[in-house]
C-alpha positions in Angstrom: 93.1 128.8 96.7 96.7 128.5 98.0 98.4 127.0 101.1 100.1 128.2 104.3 103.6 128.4 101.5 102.2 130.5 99.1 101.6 127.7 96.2 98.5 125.7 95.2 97.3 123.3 97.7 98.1 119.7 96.1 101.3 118.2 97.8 104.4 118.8 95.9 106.6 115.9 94.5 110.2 116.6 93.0 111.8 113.0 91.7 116.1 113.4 90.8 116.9 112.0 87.8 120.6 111.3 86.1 119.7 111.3 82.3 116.2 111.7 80.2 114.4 108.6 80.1 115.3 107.6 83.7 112.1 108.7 84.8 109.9 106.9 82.8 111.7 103.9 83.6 112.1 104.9 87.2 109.0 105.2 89.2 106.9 106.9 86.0 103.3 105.2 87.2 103.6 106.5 90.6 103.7 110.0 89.5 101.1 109.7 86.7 98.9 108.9 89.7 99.8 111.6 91.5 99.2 113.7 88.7 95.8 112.7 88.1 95.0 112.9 92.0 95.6 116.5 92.0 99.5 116.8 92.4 102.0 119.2 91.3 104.7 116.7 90.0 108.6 117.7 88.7 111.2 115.9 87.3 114.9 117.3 87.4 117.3 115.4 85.0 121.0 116.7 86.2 122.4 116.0 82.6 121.1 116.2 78.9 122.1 112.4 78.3 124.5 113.8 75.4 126.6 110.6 76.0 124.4 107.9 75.7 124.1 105.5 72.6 121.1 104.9 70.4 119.8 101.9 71.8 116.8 101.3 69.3 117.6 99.9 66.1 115.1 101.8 64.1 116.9 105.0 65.1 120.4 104.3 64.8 120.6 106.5 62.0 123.2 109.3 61.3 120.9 112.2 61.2 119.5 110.9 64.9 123.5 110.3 66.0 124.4 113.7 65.1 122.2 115.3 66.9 121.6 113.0 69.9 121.2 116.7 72.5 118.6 117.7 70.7 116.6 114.5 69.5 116.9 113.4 73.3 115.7 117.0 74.4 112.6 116.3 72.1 112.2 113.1 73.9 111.9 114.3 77.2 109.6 117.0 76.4 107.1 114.1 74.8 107.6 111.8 78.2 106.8 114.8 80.6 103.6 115.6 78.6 102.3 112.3 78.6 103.3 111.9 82.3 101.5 115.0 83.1 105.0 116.8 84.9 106.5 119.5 85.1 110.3 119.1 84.0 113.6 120.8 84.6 117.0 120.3 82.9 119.4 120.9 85.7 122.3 121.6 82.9 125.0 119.1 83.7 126.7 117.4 81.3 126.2 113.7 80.9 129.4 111.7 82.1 129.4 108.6 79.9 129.4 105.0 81.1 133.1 104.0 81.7 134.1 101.0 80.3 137.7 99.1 80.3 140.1 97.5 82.5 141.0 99.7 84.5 138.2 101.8 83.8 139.0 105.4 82.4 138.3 108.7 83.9 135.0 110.4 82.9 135.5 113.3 80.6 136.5 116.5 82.7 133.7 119.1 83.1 130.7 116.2 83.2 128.1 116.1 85.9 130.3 113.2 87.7 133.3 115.2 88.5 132.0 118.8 88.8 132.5 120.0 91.9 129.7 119.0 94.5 129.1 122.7 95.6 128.3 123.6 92.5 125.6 120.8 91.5 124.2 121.0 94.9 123.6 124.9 94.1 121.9 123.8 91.3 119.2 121.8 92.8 118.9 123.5 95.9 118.1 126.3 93.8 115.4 124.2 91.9 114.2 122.8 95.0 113.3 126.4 97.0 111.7 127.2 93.4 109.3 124.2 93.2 109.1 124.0 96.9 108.4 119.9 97.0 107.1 118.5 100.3 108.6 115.1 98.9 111.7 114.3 96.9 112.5 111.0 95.7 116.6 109.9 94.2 118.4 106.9 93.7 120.0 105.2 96.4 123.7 105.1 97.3 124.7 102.9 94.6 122.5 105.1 92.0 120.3 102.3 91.0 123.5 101.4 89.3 126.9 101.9 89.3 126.6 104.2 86.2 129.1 107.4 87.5 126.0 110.0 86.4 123.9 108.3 88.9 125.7 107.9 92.2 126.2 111.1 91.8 122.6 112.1 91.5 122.4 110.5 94.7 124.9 112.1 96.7 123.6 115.9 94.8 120.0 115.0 96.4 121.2 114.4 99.4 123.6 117.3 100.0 120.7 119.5 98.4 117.6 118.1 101.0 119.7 119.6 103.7 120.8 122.3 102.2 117.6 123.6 100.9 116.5 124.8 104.5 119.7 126.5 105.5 119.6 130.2 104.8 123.8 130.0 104.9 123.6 127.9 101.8 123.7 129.5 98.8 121.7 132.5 99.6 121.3 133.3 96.2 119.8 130.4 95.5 116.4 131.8 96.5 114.3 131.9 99.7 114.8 128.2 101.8 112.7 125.5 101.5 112.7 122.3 103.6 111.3 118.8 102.2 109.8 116.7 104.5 110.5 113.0 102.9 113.6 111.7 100.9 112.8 108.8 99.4 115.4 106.1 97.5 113.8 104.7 94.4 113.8 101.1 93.8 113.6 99.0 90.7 113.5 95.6 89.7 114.1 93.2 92.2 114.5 89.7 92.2 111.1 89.0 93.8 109.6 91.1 91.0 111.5 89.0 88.1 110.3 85.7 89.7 107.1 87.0 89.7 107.1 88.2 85.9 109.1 84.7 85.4 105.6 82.7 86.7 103.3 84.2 85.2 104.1 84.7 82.3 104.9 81.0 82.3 101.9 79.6 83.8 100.2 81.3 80.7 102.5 79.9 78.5 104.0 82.6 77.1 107.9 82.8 76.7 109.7 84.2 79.4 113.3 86.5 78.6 113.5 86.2 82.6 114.8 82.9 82.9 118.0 83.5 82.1 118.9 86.5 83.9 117.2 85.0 87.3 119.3 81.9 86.5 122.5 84.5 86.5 121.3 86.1 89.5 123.7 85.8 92.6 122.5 84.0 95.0 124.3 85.8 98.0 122.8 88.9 96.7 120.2 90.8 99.0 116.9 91.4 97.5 116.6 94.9 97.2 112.6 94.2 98.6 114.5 94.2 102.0 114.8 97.8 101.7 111.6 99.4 100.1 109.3 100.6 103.0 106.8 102.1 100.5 104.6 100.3 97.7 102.7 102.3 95.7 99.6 100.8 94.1 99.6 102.8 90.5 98.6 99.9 87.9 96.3 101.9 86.3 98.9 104.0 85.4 101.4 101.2 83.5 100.2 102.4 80.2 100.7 105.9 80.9 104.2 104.5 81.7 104.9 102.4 78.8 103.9 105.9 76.3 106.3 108.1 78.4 108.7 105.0 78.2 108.7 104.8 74.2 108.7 108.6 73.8 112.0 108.1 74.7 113.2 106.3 71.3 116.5 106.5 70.9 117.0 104.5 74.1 113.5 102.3 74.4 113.1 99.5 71.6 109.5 98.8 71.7 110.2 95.4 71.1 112.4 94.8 74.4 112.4 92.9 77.6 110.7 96.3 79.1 107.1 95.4 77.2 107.5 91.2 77.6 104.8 91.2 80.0 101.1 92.1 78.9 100.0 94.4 80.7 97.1 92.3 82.4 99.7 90.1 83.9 101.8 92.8 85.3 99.0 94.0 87.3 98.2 90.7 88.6 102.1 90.0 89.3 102.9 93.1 90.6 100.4 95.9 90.7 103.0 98.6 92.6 106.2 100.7 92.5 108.9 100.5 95.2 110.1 103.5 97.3 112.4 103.4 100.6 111.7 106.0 103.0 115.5 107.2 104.0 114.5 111.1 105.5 111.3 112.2 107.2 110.7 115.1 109.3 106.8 114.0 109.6 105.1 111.1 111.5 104.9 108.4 109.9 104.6 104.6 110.0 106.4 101.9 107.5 105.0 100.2 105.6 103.4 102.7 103.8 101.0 103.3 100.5 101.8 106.7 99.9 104.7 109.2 99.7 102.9 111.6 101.4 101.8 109.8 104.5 102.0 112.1 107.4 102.7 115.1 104.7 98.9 115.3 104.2 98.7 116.0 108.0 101.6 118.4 108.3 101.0 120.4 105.5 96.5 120.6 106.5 95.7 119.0 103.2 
């Protein structure tokens, strides 16, 4: 059975990422559930993460280090699988993590400093493929302030306009027009307070006393932002696999696993989205990306 566009009719959902492993740390449970409700699910990664360094001390090897494209290539086709997604390398090339005072350029040619036509081509290109009714990127700060990311964030939303125009890159294929851009949003302070106590009132050791102790206290909660909680706790260990899949950049014995799993749910049981574009009805706050989707589309 297909829909009034030709495709399949579970709702679409296309999430932007910088570099693989991003989206197993990035809003991973929300699409496992979406997945098993039915959903077509892709994830783009602009670059192939070529720069990054082996974060794991079990694989800091030399074999691993000389063939970081490839190993983390491997990686991301483990995540996806366990995620259920479909996945597209966009074909950028990863622009490093400047570091220094000043900081240096990034290296000429990477995904950072290519020119914005030309990645926005890219993913326009994937987006009238796919056809996603929802797309979700980082914000205007990427997340971070990692170069690769901000300027996932300005690609997504150069190509959510673009997408519909049939002046844009017409060879790009047919146009397509999303209905809801959505910003991504990760830990916040509220959620690290919350991981803080109770992990704490069941005595367990908590590696988030520090870091909330660092933790400006000028600095806006990014919880004043998100619109959108998605409940997806039953998806956390789906999470956690696609999150270790990624080994060269997840040690299993980090900060990212200190909370059982039991006590996440109780804490904090959701993922955290800000609606930024909509062409639909809806109301915020919300408990699901496709709200008012589900009504356009006759789903």
């Amino acid at each position: 059975m297909t829909g009034s566009d030709g495709q399949g009719t579970g709702l679409r959902l296309m999430a932007v990422h910088a570099h693989p492993d991003d989206e197993s740390s990035k809003g991973a449970a929300t699409m496992a559930r979406y997945v098993a409700d039915g959903h077509e699910v892709m994830v783009v990664t602009c670059t192939g993460g070529e720069a990054g360094s082996v974060l794991n001390p079990a694989m800091d090897r030399p074999e691993v280090l000389a063939n970081m494209t490839e190993v983390r290539r491997e990686e991301m086709a483990r995540a996806a699988k366990i995620l259920g997604v479909r996945h597209r390398w966009l074909g950028f090339i990863d622009s490093g993590l400047p570091e220094g005072d000043p900081l240096p350029p990034v290296p000429e040619g990477s995904f950072a400093v290519v020119p914005l036509d030309e990645s926005t081509e890219a993913l326009v290109k994937a987006i009238r493929e796919f056809r996603p009714h929802v797309v979700l990127t980082y914000d205007e700060n990427g997340g971070y302030p990692h170069p690769d990311h901000i300027r996932t964030h300005e690609v997504s939303m150069a190509a959510f306009d673009a997408a519909a125009e049939p002046d844009r890159f017409p060879d790009a294929g047919e146009p397509w027009q999303p209905l809801k851009l959505y910003y991504m949003h990760g830990f916040s302070r509220a959620k690290l307070e919350a991981f803080h106590r109770v992990l704490t009132e069941a005595g367990l050791e908590s590696p988030y006393d520090e870091w909330l102790s660092k933790w400006d206290p000028d600095r806006a909660d990014v919880m004043e932002r998100v619109t959108t909680r998605i409940e997806c706790s039953e998806y956390f260990e789906v999470r956690d696999e696609a999150l270790k899949a990624h080994a060269t950049q997840i040690d299993p014995n980090s900060r990212w696993f200190a909370v059982p799993l039991h006590l996440q749910r109780e804490a904090w049981p959701t993922e955290e989205y800000e609606l930024v574009r909509s062409l639909v009805d809806s109301t915020v706050p919300e408990d699901d990306l496709f709200a008012g989707v589900r009504e356009k589309v006759g789903t």
